[in-house]
GUDO-328422 format. One line per 2 residues: number of its first residue (from 1); for each residue x, y, z of N, C-alpha, C, O. Coordinates in nm, 2 decimals. Layout:
// residues N
NUM	X,Y,Z,X,Y,Z,X,Y,Z,X,Y,Z | ...
***
This chain:
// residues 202
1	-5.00,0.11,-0.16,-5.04,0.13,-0.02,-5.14,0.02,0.02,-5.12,-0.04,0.13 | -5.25,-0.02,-0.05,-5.33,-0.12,-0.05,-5.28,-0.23,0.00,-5.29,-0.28,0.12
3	-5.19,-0.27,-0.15,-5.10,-0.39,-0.12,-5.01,-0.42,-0.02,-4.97,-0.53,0.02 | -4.95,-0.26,0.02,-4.89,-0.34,0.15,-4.98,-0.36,0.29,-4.94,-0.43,0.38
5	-5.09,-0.29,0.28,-5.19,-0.32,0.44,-5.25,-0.46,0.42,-5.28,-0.53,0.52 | -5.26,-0.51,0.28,-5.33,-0.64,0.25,-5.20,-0.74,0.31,-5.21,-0.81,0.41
7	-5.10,-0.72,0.24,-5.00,-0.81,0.29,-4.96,-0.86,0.48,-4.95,-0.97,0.53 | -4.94,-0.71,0.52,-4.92,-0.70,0.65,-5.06,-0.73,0.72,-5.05,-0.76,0.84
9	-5.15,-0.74,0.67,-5.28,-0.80,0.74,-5.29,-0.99,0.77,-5.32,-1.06,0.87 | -5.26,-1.03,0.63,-5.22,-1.13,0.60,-5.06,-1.20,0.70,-5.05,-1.32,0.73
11	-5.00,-1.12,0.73,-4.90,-1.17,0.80,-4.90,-1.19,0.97,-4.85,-1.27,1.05 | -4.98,-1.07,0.99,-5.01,-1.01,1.14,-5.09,-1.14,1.20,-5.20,-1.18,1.14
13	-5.04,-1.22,1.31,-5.05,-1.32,1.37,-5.21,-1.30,1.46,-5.22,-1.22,1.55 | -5.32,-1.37,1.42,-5.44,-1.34,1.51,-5.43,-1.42,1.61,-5.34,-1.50,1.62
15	-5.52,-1.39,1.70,-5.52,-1.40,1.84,-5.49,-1.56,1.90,-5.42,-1.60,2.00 | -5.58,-1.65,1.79,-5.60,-1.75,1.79,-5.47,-1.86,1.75,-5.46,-1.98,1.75
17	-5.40,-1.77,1.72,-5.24,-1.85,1.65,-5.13,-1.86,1.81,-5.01,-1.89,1.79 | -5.19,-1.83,1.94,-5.11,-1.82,2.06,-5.19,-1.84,2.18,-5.30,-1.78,2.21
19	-5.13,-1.92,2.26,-5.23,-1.95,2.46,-5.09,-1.96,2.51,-5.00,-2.03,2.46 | -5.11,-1.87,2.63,-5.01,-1.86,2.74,-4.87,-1.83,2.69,-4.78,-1.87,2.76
21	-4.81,-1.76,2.56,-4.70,-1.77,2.58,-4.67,-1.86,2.46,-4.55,-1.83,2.44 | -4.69,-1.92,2.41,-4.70,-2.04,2.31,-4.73,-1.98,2.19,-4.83,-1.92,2.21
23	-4.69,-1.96,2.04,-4.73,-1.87,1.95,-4.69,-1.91,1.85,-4.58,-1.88,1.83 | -4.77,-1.99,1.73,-4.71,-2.06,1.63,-4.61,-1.95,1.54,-4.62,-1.82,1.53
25	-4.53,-2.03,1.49,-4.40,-1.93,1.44,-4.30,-1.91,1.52,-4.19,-1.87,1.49 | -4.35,-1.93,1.72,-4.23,-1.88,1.76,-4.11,-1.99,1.77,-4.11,-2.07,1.68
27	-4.04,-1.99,1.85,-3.93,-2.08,1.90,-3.97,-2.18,2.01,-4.04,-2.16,2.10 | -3.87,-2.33,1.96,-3.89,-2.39,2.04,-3.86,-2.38,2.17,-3.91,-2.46,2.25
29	-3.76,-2.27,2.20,-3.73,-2.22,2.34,-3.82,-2.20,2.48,-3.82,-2.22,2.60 | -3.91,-2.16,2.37,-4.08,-2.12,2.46,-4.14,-2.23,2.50,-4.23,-2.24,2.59
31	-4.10,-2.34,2.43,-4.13,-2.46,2.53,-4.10,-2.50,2.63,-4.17,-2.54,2.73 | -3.95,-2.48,2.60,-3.82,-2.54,2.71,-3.86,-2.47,2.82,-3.87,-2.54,2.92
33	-3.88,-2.34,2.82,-3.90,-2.26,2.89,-3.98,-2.28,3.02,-3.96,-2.24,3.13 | -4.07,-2.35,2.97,-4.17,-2.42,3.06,-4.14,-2.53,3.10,-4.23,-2.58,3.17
35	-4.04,-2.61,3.08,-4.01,-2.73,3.14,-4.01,-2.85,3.05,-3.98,-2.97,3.07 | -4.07,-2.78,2.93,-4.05,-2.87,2.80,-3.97,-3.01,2.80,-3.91,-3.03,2.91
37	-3.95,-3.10,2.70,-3.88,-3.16,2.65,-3.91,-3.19,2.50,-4.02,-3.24,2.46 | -3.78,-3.15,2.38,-3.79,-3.20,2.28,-3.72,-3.29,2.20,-3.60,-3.30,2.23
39	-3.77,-3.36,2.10,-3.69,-3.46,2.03,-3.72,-3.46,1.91,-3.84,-3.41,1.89 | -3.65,-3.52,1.79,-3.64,-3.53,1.66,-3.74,-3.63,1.65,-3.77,-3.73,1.72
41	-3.81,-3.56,1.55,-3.98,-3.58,1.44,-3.99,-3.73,1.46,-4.10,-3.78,1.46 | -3.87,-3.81,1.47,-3.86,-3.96,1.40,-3.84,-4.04,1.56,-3.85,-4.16,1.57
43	-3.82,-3.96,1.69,-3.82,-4.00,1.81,-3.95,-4.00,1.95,-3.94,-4.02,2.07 | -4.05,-3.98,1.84,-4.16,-3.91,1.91,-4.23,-3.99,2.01,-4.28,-3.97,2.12
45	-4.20,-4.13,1.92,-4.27,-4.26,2.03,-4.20,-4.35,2.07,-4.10,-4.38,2.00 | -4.25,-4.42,2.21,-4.16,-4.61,2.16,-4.21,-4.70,2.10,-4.17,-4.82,2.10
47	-4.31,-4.63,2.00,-4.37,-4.75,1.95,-4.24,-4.81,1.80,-4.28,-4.87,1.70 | -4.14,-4.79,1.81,-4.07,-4.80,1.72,-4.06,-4.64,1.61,-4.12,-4.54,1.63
49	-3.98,-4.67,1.52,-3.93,-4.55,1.44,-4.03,-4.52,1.34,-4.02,-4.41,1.30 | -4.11,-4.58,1.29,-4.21,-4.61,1.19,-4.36,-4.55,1.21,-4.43,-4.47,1.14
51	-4.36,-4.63,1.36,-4.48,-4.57,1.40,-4.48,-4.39,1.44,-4.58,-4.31,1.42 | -4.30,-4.35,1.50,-4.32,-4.24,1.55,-4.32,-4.13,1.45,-4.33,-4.01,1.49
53	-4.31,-4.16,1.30,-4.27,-4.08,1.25,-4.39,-4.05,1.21,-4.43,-3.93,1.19 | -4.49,-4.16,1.18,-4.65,-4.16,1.13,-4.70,-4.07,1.25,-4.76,-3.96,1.23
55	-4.65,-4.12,1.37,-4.77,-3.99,1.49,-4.72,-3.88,1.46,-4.81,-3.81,1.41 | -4.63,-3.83,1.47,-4.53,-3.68,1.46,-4.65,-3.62,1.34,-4.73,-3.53,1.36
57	-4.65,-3.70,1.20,-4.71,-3.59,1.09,-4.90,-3.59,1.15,-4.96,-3.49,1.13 | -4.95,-3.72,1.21,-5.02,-3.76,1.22,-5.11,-3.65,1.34,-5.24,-3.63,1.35
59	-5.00,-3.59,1.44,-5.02,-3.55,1.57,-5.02,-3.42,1.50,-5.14,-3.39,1.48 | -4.95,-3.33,1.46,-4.90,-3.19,1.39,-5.00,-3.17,1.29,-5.10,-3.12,1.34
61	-5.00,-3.18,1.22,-5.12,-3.18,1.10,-5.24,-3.24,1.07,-5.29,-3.18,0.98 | -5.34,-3.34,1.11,-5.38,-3.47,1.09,-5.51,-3.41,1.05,-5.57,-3.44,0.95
63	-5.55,-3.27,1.15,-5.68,-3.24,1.09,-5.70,-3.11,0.99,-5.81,-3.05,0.97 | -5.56,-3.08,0.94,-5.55,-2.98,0.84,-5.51,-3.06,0.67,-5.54,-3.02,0.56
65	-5.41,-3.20,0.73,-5.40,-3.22,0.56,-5.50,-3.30,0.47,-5.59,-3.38,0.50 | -5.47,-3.24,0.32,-5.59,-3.27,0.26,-5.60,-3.44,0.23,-5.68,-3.47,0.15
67	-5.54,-3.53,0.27,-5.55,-3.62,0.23,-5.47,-3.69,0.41,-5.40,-3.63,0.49 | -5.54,-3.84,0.42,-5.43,-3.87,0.57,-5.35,-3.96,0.49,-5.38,-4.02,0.38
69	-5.23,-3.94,0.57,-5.10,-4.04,0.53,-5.11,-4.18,0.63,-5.14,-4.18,0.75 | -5.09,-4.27,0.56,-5.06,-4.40,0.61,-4.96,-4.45,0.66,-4.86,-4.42,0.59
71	-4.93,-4.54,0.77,-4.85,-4.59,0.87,-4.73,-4.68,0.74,-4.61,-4.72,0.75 | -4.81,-4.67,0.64,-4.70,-4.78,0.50,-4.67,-4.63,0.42,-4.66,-4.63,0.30
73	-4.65,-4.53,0.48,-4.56,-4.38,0.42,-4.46,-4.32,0.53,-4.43,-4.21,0.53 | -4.42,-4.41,0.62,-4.35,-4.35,0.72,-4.19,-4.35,0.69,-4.11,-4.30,0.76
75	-4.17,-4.40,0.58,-4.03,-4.40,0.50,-4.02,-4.27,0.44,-3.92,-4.19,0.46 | -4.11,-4.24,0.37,-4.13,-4.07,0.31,-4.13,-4.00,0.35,-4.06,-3.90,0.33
77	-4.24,-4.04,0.49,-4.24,-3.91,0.61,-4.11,-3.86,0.68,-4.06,-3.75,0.69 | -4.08,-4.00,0.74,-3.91,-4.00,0.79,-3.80,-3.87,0.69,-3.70,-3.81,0.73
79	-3.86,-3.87,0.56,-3.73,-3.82,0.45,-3.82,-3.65,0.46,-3.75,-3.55,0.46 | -3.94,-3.62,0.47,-4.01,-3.49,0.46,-3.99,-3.45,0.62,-4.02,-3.33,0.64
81	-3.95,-3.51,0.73,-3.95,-3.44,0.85,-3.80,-3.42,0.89,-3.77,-3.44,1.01 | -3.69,-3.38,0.81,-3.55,-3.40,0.86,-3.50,-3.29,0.95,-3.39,-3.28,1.01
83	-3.61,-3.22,0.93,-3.58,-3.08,1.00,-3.69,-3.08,1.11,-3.74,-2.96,1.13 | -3.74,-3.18,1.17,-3.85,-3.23,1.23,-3.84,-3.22,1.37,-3.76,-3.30,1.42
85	-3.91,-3.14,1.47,-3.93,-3.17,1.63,-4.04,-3.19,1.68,-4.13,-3.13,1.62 | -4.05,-3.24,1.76,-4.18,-3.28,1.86,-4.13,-3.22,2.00,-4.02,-3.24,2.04
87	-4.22,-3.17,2.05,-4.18,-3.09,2.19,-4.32,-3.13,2.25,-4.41,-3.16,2.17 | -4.34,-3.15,2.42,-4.39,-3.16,2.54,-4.38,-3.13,2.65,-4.30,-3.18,2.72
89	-4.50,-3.01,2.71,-4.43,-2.94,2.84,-4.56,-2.96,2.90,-4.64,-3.05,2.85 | -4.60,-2.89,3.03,-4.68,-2.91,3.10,-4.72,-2.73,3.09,-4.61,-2.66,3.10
91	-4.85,-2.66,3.06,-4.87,-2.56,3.05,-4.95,-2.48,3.13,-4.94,-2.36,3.12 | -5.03,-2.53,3.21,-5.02,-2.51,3.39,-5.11,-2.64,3.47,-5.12,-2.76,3.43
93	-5.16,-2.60,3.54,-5.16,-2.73,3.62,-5.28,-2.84,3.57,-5.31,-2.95,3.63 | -5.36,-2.76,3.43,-5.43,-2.86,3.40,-5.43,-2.88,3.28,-5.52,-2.95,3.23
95	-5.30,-2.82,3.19,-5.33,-2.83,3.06,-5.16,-2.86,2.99,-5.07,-2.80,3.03 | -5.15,-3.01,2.86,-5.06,-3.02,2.86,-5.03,-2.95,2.73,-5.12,-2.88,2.68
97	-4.92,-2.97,2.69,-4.88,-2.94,2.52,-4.81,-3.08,2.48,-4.74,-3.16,2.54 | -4.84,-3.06,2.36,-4.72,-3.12,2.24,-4.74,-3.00,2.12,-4.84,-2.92,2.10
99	-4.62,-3.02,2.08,-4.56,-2.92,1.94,-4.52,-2.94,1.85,-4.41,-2.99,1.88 | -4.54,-2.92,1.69,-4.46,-2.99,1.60,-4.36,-2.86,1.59,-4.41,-2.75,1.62
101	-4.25,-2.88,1.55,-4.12,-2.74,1.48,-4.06,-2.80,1.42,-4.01,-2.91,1.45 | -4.05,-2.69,1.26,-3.99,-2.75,1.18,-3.85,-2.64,1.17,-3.89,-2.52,1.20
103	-3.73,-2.65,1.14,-3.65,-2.55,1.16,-3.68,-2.49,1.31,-3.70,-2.37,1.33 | -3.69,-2.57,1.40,-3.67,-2.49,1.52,-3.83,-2.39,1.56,-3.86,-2.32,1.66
105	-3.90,-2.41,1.42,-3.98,-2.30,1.42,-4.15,-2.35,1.52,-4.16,-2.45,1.45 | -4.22,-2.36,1.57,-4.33,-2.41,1.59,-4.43,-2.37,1.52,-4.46,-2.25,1.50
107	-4.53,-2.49,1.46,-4.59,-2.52,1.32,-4.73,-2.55,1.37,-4.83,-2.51,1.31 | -4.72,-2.62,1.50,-4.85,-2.71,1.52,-4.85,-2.70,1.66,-4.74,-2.73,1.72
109	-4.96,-2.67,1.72,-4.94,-2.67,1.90,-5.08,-2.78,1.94,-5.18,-2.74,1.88 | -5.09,-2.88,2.02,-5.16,-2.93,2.07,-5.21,-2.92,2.18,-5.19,-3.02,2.24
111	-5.29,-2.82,2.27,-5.32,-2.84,2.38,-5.43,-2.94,2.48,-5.55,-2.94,2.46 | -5.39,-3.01,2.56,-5.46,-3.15,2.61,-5.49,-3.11,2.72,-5.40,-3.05,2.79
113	-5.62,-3.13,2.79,-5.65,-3.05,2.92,-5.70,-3.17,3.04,-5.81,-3.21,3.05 | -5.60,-3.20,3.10,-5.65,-3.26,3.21,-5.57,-3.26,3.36,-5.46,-3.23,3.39
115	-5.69,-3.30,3.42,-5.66,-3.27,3.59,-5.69,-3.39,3.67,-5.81,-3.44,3.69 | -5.59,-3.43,3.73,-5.60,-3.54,3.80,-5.62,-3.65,3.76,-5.68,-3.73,3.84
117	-5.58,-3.70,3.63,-5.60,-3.79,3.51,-5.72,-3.82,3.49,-5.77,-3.93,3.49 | -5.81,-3.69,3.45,-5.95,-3.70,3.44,-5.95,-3.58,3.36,-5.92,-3.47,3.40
119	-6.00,-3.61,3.21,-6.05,-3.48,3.18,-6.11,-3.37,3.18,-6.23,-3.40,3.16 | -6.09,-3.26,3.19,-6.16,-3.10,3.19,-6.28,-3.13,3.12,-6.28,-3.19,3.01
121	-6.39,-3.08,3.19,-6.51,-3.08,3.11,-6.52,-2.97,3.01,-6.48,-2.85,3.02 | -6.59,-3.04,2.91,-6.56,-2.94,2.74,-6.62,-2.78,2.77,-6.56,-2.68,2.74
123	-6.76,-2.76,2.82,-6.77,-2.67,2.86,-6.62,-2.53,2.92,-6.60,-2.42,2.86 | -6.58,-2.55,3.01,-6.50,-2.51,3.06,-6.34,-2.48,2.97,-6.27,-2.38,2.95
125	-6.34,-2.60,2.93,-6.22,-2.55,2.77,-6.29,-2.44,2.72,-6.25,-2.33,2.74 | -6.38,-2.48,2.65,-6.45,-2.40,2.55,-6.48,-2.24,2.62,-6.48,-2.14,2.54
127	-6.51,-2.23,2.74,-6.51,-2.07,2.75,-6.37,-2.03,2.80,-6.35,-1.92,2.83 | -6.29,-2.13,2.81,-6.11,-2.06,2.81,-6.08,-2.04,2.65,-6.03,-1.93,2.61
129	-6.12,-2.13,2.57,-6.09,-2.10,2.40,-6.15,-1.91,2.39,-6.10,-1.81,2.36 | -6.26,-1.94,2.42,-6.37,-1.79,2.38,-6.30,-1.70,2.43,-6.27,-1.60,2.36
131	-6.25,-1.69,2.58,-6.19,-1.57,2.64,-6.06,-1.54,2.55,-6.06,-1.44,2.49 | -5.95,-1.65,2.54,-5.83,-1.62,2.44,-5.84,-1.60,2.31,-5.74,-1.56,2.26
133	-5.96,-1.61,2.21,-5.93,-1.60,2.11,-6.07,-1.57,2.04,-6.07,-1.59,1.91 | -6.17,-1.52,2.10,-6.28,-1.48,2.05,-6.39,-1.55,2.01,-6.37,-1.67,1.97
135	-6.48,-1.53,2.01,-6.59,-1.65,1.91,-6.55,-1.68,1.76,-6.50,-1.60,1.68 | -6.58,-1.79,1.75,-6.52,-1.87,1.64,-6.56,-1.87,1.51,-6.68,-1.89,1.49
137	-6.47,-1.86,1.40,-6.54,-1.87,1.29,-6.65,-1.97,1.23,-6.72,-1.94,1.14 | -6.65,-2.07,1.29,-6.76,-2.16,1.27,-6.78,-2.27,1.36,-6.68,-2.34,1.38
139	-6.88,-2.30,1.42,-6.93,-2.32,1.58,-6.98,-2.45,1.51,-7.04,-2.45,1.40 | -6.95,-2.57,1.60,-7.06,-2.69,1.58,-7.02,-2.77,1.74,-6.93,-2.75,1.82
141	-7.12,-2.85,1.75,-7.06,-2.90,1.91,-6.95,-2.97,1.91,-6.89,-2.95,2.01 | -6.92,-3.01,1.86,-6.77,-3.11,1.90,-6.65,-3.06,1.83,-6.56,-3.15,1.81
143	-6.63,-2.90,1.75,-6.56,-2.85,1.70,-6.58,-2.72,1.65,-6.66,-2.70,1.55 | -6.49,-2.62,1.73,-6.52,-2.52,1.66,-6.36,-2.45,1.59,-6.25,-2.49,1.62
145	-6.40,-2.35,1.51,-6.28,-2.33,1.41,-6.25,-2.18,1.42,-6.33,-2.10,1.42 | -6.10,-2.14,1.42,-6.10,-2.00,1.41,-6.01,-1.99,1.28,-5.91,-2.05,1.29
147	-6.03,-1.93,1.18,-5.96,-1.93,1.08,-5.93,-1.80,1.01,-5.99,-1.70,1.00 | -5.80,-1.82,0.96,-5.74,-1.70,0.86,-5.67,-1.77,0.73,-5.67,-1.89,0.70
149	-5.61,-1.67,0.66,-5.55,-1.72,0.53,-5.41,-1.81,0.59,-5.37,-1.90,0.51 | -5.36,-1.79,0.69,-5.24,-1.89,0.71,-5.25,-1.96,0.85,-5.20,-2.07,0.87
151	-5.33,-1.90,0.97,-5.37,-1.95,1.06,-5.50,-2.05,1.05,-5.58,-2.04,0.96 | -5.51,-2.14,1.13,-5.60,-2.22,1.19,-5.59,-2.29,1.32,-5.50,-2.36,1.37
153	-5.72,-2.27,1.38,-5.72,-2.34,1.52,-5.84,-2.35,1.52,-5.92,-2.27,1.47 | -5.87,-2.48,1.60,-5.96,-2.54,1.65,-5.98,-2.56,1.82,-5.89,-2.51,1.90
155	-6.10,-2.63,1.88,-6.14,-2.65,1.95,-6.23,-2.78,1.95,-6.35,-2.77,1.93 | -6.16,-2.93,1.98,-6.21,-3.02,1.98,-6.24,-3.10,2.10,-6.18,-3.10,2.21
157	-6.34,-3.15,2.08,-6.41,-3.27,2.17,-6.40,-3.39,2.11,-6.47,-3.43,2.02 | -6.28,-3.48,2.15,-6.29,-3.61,2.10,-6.35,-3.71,2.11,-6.38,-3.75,2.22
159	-6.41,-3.80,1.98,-6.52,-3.86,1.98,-6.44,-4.00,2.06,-6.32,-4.03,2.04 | -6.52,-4.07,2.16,-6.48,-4.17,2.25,-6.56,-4.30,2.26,-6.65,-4.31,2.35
161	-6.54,-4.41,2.15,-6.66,-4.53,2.17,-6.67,-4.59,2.24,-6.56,-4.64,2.28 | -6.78,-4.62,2.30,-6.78,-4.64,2.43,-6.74,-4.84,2.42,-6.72,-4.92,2.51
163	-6.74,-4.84,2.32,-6.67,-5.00,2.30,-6.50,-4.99,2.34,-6.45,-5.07,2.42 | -6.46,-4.92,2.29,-6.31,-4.90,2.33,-6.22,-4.76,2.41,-6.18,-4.65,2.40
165	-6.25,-4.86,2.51,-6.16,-4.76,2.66,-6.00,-4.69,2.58,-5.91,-4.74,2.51 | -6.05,-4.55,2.63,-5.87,-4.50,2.58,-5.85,-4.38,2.71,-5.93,-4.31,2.77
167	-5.68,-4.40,2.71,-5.60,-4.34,2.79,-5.69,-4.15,2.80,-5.72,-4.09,2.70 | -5.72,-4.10,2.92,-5.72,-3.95,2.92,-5.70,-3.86,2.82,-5.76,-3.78,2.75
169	-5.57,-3.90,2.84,-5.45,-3.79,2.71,-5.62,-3.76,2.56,-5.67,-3.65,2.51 | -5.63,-3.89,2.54,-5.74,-3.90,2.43,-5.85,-3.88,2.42,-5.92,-3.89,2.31
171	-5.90,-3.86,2.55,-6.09,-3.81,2.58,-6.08,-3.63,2.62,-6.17,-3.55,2.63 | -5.93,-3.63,2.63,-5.94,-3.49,2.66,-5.98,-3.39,2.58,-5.93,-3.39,2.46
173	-6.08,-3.28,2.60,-6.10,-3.15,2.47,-5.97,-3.10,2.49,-5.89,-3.11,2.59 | -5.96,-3.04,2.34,-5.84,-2.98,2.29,-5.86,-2.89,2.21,-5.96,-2.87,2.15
175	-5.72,-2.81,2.23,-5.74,-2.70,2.18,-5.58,-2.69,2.08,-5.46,-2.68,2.12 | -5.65,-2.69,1.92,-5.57,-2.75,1.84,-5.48,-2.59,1.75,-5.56,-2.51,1.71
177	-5.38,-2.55,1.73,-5.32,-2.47,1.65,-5.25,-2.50,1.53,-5.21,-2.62,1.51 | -5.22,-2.41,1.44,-5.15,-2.49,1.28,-5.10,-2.38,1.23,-5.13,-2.26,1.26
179	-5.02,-2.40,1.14,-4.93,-2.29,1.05,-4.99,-2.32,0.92,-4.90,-2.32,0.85 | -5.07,-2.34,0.86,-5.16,-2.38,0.71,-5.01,-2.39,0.62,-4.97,-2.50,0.58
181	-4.94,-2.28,0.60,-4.85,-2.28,0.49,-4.75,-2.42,0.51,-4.71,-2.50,0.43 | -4.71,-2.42,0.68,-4.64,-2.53,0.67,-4.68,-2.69,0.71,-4.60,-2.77,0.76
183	-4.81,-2.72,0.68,-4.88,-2.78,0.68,-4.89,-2.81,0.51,-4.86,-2.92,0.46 | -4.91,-2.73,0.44,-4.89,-2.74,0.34,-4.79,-2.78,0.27,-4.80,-2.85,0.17
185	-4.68,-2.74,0.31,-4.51,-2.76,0.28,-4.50,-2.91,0.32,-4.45,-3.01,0.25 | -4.54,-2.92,0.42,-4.48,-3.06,0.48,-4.57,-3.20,0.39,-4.53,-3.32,0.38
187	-4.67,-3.14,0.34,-4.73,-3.27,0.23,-4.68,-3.27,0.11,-4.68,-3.38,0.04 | -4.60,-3.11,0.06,-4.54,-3.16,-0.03,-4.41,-3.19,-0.02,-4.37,-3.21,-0.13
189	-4.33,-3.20,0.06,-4.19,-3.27,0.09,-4.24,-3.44,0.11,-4.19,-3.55,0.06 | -4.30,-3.43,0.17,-4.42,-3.59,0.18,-4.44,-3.65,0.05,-4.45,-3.77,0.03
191	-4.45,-3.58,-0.02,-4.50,-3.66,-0.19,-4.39,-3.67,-0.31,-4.40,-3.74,-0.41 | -4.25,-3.58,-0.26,-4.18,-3.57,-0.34,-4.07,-3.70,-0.30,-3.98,-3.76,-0.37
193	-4.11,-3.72,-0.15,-4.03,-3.82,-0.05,-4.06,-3.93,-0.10,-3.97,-4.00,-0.11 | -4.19,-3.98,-0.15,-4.21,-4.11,-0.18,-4.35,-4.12,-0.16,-4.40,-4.23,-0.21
195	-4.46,-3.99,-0.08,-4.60,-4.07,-0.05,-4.69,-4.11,-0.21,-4.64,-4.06,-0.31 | -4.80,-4.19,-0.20,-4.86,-4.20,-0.31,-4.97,-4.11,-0.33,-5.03,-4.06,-0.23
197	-4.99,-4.08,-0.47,-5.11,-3.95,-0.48,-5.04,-3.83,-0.50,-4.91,-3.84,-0.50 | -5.08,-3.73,-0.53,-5.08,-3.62,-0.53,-5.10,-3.51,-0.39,-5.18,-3.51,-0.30
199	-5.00,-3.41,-0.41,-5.00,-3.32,-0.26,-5.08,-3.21,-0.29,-5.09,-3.16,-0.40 | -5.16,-3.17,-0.18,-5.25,-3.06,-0.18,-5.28,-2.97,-0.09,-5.23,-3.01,0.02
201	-5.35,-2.88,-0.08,-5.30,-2.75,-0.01,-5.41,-2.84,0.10,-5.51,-2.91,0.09 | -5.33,-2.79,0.23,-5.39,-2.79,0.32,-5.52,-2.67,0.37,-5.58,-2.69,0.48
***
C-alpha cells in the first residue's frame, strides 16, 4: 500500500509541470490549439540544419543536462532527436511559447514574456510564476526553481551584457518547464549517437 501511494505520488503531475493549458507529458495538439506551429527537431531554425538541431537540444534541455553539447555534436544530436519536435504558439497577448516533444509527447515548455517587443518586467513574471505554481523550492534573484523527482521548472532572468545588444525574445524573463526523465533519455540516445563523454542523469 506504501509502495503504491509512493509511486502514484511520484507520478502525479505538480502544479509547476503546467501554465494555461500547457502540461508537460501532454500533446502536441495543445499547442496547435492555440495557433501553434510545429516542425521536426532538425527544422527548428534557418540557421542551417546543424545549427537547428544544436538549438532544438540546446532550447529543450540546456539548463537541465548534465554536461552542454556542442554545435561539433549536431550529427549525434540529429540521430538522438528522430522523434524530435519543436512547436511555437503565442500564449496570450504577452507571453510566447516554444516546446520540445518527443513522440508527439511535450518534454520541455519555454515560456518568453513580452509586450510590445519590450520585455515584461521580472517582477511581474515572477508573481504570475508564484500565483501558478507556488513558492519555490529554491529562490535566488535571477532564478528560482520548483522541483520534484521527475518535474523541474524554473523561473529565469536572463543575464544581458551590456557589451552585446540581443533581440527581446532573449532579455525576456522566462518561465522554463522539463520532463527530467526525458531529458535524461535524450543525453543518452546523444551518447550512444556519437556525442563525446559519457551520459548522465540530468
Amino acid at each position: 500500500m506504501i509502495a503504491a501511494l509512493a509511486l502514484l505520488l511520484q507520478l502525479s503531475q505538480p502544479r509547476w509541470a503546467a501554465l494555461q493549458g500547457i502540461k508537460l507529458g501532454g500533446q502536441i495538439d495543445d499547442v496547435l490549439a492555440k495557433g501553434g506551429e510545429c516542425r521536426p527537431g532538425d527544422a527548428v531554425s534557418p540557421l542551417g540544419a546543424g545549427t537547428s538541431v544544436y538549438s532544438f537540444a540546446h532550447m529543450s534541455f540546456g539548463y537541465a543536462l548534465p554536461h552542454s553539447h556542442q554545435p561539433s555534436d549536431s550529427v549525434a544530436i540529429r540521430r538522438a532527436l528522430t522523434d524530435g519536435t519543436m512547436c511555437a504558439a503565442p500564449l496570450d497577448s504577452s507571453a510566447h511559447i516554444m516546446a520540445a516533444a518527443v513522440d508527439r509527447k511535450l518534454v520541455a515548455v519555454i515560456v518568453v514574456f513580452i509586450r510590445d517587443s519590450a520585455p515584461l518586467p521580472a517582477d511581474s513574471v515572477r508573481r504570475l510564476a508564484y500565483a501558478a505554481w507556488g513558492r519555490p523550492s529554491h529562490h535566488s534573484p535571477t532564478l528560482d526553481t520548483w522541483s520534484s523527482p521527475r518535474f523541474r521548472s524554473y523561473f529565469l532572468i536572463p543575464y544581458v551584457s551590456p557589451s552585446r545588444p540581443r533581440p527581446p525574445w532573449e532579455r525576456a524573463p522566462q518561465l522554463i518547464m522539463l520532463d527530467i526523465s526525458a531529458c535524461t533519455a535524450f543525453d543518452r540516445r546523444a551518447h550512444r549517437a556519437g556525442v563525446s563523454g559519457a551520459a548522465g542523469e540530468c
